[in-house]
C-alpha positions in Angstrom: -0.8 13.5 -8.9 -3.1 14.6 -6.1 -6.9 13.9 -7.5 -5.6 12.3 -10.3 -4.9 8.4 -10.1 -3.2 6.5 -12.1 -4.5 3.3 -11.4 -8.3 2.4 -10.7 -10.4 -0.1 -8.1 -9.6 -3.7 -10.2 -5.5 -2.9 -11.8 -3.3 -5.9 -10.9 -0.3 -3.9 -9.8 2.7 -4.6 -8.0 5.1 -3.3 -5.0 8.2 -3.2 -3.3 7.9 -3.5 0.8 11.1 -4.7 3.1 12.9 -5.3 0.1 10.2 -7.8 -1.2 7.8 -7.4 -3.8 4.7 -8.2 -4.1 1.5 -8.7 -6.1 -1.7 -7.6 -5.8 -5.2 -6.1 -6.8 -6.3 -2.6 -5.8 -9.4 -2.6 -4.1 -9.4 1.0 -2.9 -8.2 4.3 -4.4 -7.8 7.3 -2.3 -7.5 9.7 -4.8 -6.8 12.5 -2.7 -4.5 10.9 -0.1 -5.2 9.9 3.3 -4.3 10.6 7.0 -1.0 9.2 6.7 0.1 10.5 3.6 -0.5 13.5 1.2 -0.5 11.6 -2.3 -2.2 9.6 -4.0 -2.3 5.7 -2.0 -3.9 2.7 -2.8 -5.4 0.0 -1.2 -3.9 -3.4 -2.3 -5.0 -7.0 -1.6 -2.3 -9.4 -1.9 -4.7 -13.0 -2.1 -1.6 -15.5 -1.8 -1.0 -13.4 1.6 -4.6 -13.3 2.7 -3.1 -9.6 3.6 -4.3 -6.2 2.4 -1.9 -3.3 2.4 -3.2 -0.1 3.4 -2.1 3.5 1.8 0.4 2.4 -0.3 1.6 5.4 -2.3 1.6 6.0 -6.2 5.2 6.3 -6.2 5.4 2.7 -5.4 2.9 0.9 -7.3 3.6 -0.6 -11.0 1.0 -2.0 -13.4 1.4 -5.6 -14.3 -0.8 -6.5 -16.2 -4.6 -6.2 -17.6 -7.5 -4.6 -15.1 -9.7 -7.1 -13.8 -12.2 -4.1 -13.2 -15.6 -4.4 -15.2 -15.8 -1.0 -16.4 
């Protein structure tokens, strides 16, 4: 929900894009959506890709498994 995130800067997480899917750490939260989108999206980095996807929505993001955050 809007302002409400379910995941936090540091959640290992994982997606579906083009069918594949694909594992990563969230580096950025945009909590209250972004330009492109009116939900909650997520910065992921994908290391094995050297790739980090931009506003990735909430809708398609999964926990798997414990936060590497510090908090």
């Amino acid at each position: 929900m809007k302002g409400y995130p379910k995941f936090k800067v540091g959640d290992n997480v994982s997606f579906t894009i083009n069918n594949e899917t694909r594992k990563g750490l969230i580096m950025i939260v945009d909590a209250y959506g972004a330009f492109c989108c009116d939900d909650v999206s997520y910065d992921i980095l994908v290391e094995t890709e050297n790739c980090l996807y931009k506003h990735v929505g909430e809708k398609m993001v999964t926990r798997t498994g414990i936060s590497d955050s510090l908090e």
